[in-house]
ZADO-1210 file (C-alpha; in nm, 4 decimals, padded with zeros to 6 digits):
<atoms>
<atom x="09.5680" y="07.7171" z="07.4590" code="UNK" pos="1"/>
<atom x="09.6263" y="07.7572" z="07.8366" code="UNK" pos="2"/>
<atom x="09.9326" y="07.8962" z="07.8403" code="UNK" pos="3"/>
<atom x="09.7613" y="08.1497" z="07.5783" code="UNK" pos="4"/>
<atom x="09.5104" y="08.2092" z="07.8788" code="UNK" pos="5"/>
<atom x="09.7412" y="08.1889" z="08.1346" code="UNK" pos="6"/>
<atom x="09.9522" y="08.4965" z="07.9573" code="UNK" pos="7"/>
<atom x="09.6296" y="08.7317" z="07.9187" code="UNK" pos="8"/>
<atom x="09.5541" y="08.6509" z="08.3252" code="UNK" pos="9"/>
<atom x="09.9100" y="08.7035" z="08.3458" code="UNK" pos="10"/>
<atom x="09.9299" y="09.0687" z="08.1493" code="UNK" pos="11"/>
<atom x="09.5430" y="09.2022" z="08.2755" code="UNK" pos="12"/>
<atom x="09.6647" y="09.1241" z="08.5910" code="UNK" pos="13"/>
<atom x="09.9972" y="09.3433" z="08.5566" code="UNK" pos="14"/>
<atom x="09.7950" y="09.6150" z="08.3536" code="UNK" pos="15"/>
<atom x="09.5391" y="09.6175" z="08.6674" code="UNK" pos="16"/>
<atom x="09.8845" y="09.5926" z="08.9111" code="UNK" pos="17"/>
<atom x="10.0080" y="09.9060" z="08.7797" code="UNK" pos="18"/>
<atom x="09.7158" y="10.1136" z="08.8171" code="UNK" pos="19"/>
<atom x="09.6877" y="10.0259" z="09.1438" code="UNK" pos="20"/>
<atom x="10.0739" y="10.1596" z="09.1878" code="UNK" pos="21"/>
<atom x="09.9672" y="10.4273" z="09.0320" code="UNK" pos="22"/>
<atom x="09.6544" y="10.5419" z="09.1702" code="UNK" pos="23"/>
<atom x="09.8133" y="10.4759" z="09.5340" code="UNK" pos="24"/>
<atom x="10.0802" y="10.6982" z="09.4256" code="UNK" pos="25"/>
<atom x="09.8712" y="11.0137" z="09.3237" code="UNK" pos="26"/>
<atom x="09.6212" y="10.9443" z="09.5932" code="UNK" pos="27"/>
<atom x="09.7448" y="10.8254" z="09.8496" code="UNK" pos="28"/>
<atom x="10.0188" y="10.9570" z="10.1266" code="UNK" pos="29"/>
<atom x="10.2909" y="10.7432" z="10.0084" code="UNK" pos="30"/>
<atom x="10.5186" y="11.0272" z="09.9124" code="UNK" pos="31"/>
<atom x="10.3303" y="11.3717" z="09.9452" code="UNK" pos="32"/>
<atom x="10.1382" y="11.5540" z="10.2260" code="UNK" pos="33"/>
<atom x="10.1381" y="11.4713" z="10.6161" code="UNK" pos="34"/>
<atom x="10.0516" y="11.0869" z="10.5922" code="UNK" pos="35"/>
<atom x="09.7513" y="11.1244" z="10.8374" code="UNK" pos="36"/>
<atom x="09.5939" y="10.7947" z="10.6729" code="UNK" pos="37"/>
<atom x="09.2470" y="10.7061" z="10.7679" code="UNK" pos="38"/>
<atom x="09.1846" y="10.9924" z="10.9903" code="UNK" pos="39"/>
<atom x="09.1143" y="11.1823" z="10.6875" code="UNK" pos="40"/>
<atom x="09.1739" y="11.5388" z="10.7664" code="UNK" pos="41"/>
<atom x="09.0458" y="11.7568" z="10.4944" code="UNK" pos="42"/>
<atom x="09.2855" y="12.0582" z="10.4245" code="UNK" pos="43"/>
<atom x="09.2916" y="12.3738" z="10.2703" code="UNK" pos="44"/>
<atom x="08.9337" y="12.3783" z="10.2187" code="UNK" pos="45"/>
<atom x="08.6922" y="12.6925" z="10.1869" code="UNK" pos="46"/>
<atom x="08.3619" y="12.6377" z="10.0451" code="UNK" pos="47"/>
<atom x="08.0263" y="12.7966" z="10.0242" code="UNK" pos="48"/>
<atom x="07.6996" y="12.6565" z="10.0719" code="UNK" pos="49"/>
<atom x="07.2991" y="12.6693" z="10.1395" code="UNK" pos="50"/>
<atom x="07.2156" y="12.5879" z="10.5118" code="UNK" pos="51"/>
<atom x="06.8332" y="12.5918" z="10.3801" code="UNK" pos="52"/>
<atom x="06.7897" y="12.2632" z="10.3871" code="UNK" pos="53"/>
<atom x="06.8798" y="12.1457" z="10.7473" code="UNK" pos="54"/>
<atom x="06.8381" y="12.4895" z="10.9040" code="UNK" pos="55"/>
<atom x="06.5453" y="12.7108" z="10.7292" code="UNK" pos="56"/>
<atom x="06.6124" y="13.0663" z="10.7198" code="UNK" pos="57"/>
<atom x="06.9892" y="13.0544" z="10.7907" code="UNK" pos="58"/>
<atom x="07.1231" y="13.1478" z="10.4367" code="UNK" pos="59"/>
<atom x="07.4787" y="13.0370" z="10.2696" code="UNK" pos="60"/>
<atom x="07.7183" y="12.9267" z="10.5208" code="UNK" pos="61"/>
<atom x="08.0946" y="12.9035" z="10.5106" code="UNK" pos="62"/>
<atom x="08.3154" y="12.6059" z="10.5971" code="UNK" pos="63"/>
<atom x="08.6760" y="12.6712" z="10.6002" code="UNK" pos="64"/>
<atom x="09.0006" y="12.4554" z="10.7004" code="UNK" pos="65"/>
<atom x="09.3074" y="12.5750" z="10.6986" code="UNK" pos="66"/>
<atom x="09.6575" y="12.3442" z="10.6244" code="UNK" pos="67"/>
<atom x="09.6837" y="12.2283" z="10.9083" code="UNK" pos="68"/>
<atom x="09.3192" y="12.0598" z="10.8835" code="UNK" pos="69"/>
<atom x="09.1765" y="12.2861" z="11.1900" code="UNK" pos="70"/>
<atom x="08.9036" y="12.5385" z="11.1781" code="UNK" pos="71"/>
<atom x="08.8689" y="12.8830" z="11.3078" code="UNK" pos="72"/>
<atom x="09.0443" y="13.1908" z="11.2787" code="UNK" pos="73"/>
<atom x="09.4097" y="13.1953" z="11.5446" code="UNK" pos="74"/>
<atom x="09.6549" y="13.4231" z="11.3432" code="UNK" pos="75"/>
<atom x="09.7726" y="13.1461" z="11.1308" code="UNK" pos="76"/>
<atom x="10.0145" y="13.0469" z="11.4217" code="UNK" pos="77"/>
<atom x="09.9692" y="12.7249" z="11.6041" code="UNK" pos="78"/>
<atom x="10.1230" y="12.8413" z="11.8707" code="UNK" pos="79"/>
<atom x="09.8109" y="13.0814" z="11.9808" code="UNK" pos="80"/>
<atom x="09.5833" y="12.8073" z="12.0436" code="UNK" pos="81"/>
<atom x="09.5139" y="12.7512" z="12.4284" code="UNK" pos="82"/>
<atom x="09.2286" y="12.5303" z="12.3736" code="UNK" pos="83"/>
<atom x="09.2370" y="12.2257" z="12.1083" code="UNK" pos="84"/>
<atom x="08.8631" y="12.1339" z="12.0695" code="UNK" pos="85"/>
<atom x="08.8628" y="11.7685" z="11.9161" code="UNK" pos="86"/>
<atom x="08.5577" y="11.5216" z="11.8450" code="UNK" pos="87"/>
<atom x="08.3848" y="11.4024" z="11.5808" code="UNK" pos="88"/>
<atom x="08.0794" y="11.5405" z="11.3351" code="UNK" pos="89"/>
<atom x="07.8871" y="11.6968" z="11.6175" code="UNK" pos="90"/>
<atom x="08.2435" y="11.9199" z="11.6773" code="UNK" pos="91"/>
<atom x="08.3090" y="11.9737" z="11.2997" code="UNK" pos="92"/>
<atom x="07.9770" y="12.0985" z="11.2440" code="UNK" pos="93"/>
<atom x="07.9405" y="12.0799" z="10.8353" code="UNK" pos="94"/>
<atom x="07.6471" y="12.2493" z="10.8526" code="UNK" pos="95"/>
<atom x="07.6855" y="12.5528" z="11.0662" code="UNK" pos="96"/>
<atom x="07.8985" y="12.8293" z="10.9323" code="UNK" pos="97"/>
<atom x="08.2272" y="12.9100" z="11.0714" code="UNK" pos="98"/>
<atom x="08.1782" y="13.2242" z="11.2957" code="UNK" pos="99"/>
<atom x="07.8552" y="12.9809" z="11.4504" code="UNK" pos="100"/>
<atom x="07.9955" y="12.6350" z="11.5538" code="UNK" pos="101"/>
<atom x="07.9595" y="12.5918" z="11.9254" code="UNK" pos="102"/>
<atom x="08.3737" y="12.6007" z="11.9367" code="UNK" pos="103"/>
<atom x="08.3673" y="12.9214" z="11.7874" code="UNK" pos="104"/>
<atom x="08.0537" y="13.0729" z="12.0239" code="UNK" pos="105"/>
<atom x="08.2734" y="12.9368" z="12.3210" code="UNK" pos="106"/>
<atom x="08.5604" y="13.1028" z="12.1809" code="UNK" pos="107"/>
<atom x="08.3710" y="13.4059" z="12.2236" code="UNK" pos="108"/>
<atom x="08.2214" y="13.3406" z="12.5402" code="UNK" pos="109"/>
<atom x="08.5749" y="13.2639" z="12.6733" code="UNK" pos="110"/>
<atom x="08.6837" y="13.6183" z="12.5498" code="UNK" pos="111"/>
<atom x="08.3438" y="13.7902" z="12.6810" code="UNK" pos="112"/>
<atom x="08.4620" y="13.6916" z="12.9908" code="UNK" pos="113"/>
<atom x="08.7400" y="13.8153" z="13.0293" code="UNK" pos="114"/>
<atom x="09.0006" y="13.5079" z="12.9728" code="UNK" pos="115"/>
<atom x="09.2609" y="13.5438" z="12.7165" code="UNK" pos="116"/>
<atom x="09.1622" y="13.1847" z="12.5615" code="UNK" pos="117"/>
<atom x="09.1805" y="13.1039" z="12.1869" code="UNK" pos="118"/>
<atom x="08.9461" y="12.8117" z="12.1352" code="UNK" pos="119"/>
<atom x="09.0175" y="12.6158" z="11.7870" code="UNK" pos="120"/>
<atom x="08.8184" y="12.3570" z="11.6321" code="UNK" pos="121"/>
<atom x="08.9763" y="12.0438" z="11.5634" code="UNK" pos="122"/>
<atom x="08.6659" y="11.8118" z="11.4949" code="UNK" pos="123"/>
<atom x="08.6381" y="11.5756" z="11.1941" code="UNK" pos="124"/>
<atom x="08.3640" y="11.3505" z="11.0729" code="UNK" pos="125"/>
<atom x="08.3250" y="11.0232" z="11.1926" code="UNK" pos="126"/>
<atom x="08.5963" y="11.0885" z="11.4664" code="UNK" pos="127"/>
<atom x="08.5442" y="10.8526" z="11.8078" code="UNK" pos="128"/>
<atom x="08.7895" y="10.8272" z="12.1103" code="UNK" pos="129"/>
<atom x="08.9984" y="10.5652" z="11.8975" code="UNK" pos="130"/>
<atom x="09.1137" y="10.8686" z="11.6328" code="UNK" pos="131"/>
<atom x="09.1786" y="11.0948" z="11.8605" code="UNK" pos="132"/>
<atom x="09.4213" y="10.8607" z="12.0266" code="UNK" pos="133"/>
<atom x="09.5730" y="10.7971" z="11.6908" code="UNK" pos="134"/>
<atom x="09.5480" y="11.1638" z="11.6150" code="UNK" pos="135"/>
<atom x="09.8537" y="11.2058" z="11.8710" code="UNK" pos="136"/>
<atom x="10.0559" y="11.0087" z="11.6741" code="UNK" pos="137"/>
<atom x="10.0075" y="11.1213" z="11.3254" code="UNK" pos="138"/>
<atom x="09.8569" y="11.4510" z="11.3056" code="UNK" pos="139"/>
<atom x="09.8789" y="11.6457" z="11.6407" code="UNK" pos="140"/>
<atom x="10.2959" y="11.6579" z="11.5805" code="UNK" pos="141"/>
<atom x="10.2709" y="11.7705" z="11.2214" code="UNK" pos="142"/>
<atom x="10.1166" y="12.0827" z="11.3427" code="UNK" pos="143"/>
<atom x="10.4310" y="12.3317" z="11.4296" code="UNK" pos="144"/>
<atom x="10.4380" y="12.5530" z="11.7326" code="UNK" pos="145"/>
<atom x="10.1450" y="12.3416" z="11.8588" code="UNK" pos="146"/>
<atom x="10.0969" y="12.3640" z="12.2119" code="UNK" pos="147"/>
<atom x="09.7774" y="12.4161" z="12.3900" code="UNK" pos="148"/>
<atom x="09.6976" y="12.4698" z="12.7423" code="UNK" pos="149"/>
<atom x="09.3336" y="12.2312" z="12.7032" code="UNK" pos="150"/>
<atom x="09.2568" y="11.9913" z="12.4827" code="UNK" pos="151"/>
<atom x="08.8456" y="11.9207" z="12.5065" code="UNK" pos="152"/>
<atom x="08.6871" y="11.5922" z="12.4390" code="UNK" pos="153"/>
<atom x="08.3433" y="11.6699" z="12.3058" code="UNK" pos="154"/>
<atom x="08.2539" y="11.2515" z="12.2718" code="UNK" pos="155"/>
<atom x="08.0223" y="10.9856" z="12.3130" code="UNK" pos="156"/>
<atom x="07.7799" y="10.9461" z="12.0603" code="UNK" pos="157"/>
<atom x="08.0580" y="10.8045" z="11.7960" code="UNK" pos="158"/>
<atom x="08.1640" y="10.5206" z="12.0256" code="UNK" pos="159"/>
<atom x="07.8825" y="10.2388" z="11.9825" code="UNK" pos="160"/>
<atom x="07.9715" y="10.2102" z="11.6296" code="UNK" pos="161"/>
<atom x="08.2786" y="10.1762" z="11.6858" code="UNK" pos="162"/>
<atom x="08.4904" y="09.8376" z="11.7043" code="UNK" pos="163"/>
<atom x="08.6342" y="09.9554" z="11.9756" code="UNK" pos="164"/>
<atom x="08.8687" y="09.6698" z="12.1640" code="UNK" pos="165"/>
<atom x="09.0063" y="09.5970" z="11.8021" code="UNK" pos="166"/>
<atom x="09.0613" y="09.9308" z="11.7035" code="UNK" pos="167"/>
<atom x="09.1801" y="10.0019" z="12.0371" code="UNK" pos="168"/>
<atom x="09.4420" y="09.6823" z="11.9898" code="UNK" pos="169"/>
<atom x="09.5036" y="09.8210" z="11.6663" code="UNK" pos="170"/>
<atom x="09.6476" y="10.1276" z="11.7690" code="UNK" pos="171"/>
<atom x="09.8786" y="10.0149" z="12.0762" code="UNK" pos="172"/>
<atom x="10.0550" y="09.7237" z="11.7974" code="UNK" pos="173"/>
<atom x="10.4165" y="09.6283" z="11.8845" code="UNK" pos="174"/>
<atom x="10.4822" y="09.3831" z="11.6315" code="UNK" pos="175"/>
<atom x="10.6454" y="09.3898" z="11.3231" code="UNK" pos="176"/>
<atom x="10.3659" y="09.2453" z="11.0399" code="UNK" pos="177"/>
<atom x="10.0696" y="09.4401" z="11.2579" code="UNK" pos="178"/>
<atom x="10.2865" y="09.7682" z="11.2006" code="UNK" pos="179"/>
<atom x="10.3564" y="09.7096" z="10.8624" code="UNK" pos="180"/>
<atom x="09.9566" y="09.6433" z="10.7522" code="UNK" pos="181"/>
<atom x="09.8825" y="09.8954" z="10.9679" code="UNK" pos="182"/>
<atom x="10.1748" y="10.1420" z="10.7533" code="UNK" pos="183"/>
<atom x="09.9690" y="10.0595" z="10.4485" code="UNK" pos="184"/>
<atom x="09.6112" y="10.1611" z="10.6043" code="UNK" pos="185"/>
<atom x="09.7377" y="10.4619" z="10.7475" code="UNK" pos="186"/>
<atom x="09.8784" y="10.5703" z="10.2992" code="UNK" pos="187"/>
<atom x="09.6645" y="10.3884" z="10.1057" code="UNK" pos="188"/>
<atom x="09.4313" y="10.5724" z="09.9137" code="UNK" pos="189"/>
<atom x="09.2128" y="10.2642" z="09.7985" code="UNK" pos="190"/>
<atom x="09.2064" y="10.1698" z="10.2002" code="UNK" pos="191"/>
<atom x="09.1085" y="10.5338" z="10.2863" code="UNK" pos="192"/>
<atom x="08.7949" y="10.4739" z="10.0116" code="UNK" pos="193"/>
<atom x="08.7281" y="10.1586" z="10.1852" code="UNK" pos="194"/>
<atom x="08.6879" y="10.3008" z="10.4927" code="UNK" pos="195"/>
<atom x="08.4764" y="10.6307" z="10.4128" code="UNK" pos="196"/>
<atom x="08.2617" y="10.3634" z="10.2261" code="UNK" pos="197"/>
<atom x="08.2275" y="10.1194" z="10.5509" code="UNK" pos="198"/>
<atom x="08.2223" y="10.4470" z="10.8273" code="UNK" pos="199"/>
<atom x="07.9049" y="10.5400" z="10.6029" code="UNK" pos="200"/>
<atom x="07.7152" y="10.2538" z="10.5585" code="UNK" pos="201"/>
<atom x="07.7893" y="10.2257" z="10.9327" code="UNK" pos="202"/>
<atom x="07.6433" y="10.5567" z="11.0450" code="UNK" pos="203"/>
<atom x="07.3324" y="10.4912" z="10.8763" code="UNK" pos="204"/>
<atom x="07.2887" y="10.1963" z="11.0546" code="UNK" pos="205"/>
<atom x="07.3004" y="10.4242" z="11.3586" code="UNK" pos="206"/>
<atom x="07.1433" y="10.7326" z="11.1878" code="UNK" pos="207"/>
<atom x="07.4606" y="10.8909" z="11.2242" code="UNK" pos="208"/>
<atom x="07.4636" y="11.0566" z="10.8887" code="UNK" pos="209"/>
<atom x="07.3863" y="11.4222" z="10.8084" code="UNK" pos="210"/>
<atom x="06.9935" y="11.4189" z="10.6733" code="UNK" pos="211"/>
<atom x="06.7075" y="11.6687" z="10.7653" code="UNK" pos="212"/>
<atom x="06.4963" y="11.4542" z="11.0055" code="UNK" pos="213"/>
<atom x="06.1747" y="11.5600" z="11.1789" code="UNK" pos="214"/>
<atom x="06.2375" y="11.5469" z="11.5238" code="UNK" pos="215"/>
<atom x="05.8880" y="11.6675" z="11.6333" code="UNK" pos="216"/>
<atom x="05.6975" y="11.3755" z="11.4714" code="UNK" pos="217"/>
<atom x="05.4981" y="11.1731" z="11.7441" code="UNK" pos="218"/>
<atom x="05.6595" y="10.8232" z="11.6119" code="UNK" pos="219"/>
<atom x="06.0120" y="11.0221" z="11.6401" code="UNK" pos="220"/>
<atom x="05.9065" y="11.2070" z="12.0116" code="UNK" pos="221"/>
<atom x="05.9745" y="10.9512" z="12.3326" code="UNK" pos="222"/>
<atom x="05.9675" y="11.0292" z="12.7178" code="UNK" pos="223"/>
<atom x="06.0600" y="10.7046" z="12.9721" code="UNK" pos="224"/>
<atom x="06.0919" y="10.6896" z="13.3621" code="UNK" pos="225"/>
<atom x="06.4346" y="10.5926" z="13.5172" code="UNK" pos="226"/>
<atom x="06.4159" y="10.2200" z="13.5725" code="UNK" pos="227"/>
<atom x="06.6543" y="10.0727" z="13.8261" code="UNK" pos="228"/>
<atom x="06.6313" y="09.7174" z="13.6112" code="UNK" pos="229"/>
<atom x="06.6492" y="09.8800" z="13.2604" code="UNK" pos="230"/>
<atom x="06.9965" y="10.0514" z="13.3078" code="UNK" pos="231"/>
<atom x="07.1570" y="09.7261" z="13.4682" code="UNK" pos="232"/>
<atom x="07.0049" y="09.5044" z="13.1971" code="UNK" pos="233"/>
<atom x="07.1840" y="09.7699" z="12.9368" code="UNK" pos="234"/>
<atom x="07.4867" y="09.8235" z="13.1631" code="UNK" pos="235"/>
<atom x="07.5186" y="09.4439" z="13.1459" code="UNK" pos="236"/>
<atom x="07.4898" y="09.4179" z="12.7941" code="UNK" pos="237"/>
<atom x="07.7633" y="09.7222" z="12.6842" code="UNK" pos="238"/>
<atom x="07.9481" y="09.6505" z="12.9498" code="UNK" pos="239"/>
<atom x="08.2845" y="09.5325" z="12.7234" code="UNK" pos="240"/>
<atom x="08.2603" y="09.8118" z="12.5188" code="UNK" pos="241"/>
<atom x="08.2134" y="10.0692" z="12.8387" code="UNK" pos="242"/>
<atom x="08.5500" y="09.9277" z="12.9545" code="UNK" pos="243"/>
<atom x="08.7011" y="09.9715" z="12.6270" code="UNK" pos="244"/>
<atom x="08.5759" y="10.3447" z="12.6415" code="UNK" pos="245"/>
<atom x="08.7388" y="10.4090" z="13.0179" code="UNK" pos="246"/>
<atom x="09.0429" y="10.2506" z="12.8862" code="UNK" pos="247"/>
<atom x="09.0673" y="10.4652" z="12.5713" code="UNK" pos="248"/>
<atom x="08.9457" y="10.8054" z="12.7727" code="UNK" pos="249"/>
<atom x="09.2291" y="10.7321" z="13.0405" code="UNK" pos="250"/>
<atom x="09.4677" y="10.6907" z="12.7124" code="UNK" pos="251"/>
<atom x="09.3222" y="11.0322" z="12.5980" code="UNK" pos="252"/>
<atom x="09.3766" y="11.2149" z="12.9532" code="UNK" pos="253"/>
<atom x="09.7396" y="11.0473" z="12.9457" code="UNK" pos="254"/>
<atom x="09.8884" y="11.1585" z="12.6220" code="UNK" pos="255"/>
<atom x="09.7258" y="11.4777" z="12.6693" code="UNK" pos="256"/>
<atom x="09.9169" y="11.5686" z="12.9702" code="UNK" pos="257"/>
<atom x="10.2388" y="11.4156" z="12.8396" code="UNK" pos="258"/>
<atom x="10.1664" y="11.6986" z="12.5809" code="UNK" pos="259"/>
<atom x="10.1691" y="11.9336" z="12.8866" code="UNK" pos="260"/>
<atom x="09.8245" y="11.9976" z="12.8582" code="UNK" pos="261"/>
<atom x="09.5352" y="11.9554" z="13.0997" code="UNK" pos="262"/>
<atom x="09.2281" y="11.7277" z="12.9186" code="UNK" pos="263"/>
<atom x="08.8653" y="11.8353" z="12.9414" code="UNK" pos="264"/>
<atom x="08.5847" y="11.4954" z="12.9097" code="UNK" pos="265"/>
<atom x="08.2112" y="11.6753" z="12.7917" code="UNK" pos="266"/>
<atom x="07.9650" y="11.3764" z="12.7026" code="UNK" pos="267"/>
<atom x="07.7057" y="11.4756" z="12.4488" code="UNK" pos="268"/>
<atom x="07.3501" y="11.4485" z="12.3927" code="UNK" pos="269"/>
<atom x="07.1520" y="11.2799" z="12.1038" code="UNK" pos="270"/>
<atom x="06.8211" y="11.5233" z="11.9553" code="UNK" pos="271"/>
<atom x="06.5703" y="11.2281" z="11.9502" code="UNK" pos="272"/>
<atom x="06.5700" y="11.1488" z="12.2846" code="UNK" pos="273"/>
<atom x="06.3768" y="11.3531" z="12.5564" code="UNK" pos="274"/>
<atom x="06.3870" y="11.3211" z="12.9523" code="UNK" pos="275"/>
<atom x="06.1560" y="11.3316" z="13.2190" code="UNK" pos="276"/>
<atom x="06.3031" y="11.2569" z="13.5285" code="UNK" pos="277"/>
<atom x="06.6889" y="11.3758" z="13.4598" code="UNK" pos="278"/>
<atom x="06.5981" y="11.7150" z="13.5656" code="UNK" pos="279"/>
<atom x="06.9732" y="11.8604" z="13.6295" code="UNK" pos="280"/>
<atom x="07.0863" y="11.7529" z="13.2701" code="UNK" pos="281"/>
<atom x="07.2243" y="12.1007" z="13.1423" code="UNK" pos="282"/>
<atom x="07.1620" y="12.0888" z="12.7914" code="UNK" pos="283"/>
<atom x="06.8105" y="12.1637" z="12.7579" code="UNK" pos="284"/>
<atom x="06.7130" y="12.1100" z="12.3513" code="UNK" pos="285"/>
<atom x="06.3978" y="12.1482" z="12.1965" code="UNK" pos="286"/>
<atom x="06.2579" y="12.1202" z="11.8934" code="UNK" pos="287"/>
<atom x="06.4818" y="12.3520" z="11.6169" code="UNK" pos="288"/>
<atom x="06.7965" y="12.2794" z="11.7210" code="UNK" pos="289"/>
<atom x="06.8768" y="11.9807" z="11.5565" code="UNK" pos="290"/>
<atom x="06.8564" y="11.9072" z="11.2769" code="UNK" pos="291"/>
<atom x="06.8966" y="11.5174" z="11.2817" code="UNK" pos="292"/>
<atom x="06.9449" y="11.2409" z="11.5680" code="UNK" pos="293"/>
<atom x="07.3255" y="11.4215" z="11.6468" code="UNK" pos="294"/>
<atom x="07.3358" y="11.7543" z="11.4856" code="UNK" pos="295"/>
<atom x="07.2471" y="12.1108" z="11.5817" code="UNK" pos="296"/>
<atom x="07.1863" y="12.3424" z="11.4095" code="UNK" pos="297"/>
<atom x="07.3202" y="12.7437" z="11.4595" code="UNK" pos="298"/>
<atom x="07.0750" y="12.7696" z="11.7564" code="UNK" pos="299"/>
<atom x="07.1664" y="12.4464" z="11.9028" code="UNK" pos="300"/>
<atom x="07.5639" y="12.5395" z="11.9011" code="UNK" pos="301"/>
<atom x="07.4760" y="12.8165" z="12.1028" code="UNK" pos="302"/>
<atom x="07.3520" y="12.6566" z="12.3479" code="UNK" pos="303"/>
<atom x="07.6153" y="12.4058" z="12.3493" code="UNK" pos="304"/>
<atom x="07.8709" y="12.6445" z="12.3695" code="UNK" pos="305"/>
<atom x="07.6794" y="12.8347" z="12.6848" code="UNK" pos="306"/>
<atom x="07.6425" y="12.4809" z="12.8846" code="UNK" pos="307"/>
<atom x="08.0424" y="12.4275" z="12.8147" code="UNK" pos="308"/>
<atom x="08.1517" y="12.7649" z="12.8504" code="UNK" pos="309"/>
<atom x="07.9639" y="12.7690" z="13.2005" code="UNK" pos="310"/>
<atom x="08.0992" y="12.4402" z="13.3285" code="UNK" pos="311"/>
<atom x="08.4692" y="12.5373" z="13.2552" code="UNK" pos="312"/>
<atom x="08.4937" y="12.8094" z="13.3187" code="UNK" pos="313"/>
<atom x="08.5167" y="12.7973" z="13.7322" code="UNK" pos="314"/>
<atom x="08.8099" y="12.5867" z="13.6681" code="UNK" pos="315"/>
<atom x="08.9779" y="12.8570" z="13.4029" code="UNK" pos="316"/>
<atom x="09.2562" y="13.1155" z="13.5221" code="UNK" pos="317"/>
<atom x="09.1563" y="13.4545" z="13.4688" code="UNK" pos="318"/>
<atom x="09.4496" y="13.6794" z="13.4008" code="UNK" pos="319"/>
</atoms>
């Protein structure tokens, strides 16, 4: 009788075994595609859909990426990008159509005025400083021809939900096991599940997920006075994970000028917070261009491309 049991454990196991092999095979980057892993990179994507809902009045928007996982319109050759744009949601902008993220705005501004400077989005979801790094590794180099003059850092609000020391350690492994696990994360398609699963439930917990959110309700509205004691008391608290994030932007700056590229840091700004005393902060939002705690909305990229666009380009040669 056991060994009758022990046979059926034996064969639902291999039946579940091979489906597994299987599904990893179809799904995952095991033998096809550009094995990007868990950075997923969507590809060869156009779609259609109705702003409405986050940003009333706007109509059907467009979202396109092209097959190299970037968006915006550069010839189809990499090799007329100047500026690389990366960062996470706030940078990818699902819900703005193509010719009105803030990358593509600067891109105009850029041309407006007068520098020869094709800006390219390169944001994805749920990006922090920690895929970016990775993003040198495993994407960046699949892209041919490839070889911008700027890449920009639009980041920040990604990084407290981040683990970031271990996924910082993570992605500087030497060893031989680490490297192999971290082989099978980087091609599994169950792992990449997994992880979009996680990253989600995560971003909720830090209302970091895309949802229409009213931003003018008095509960949701919030002014406070610098206070000398407040910002030690938090300094002291983050302080771990601020190191983490000067190591990884130092990473960023170095592997972006052993690409032969100069790096550009802009910090970014959340929609539920309002200040009173920070008078020279450039950004000024109000109420309509977000359309969450993160996200703008058409109007909002605007104005995030203008604030950019102003404090770069000083530094810019004109030809």
């Amino acid at each position: 009788m056991l060994a009758r049991w022990a046979r059926l454990v034996g064969i639902n196991l291999a039946i579940l075994l091979a489906g597994v092999v299987i599904i990893e095979l179809i799904f995952g980057n095991w033998i096809f595609g550009p094995h990007l892993g868990y950075l997923t990179i969507t590809r060869d994507l156009k779609s259609h859909y109705d702003l409405n809902p986050v940003d009333p009045g706007a109509g059907i928007g467009t979202y396109t990426r092209d097959k190299h996982g970037l968006r915006g319109d550069y010839g189809g050759d990499p090799a007329n990008i100047d500026m690389l744009v990366m960062g996470g949601s706030t940078t990818n902008e699902l819900f703005v159509s193509d010719e009105k993220t803030w990358v593509a705005q600067l891109d105009k501004l850029l041309a407006q005025g007068g520098y020869k400077f094709k800006a390219i989005n390169a944001g994805v979801d749920g990006h922090s400083s920690i895929a970016h790094i990775r993003s040198f590794d495993v994407w960046l180099p699949q892209i041919p021809r490839l070889h911008p003059k700027y890449i920009l850092f639009y980041i920040g609000i990604n990084e407290p939900p981040a683990d970031a020391l271990e996924g910082f350690q993570l992605l500087e492994e030497k060893r031989f096991w680490p490297k192999v696990i971290r082989t099978f994360k980087n091609n599994s398609a169950i792992n990449a599940l997994y992880r979009t699963v996680r990253g989600y439930i995560r971003a909720r917990q830090v209302r970091l997920v895309h949802q229409r959110v009213d931003l003018t309700s008095p509960r949701m509205v919030a002014t406070w006075d610098h206070d000398p004691k407040l910002v030690q008391s938090l300094k002291a608290t983050w302080q771990a994970r601020l190191d983490a994030y000067e190591a990884r932007a130092h990473k960023l700056s170095a592997l972006t000028r052993d690409w032969g590229a100069q790096p550009i840091f802009v910090t970014q700004v959340r929609g539920d917070y309002r200040w009173r005393v920070d008078l020279e902060r450039r950004l000024k939002v109000e109420d309509g261009d977000f359309y969450d705690f993160a996200h703008v909305v058409s109007s909002g990229s605007r104005k995030v491309a203008q604030v950019i666009y102003d404090g770069i380009a000083p530094y810019l040669p004109k030809p």
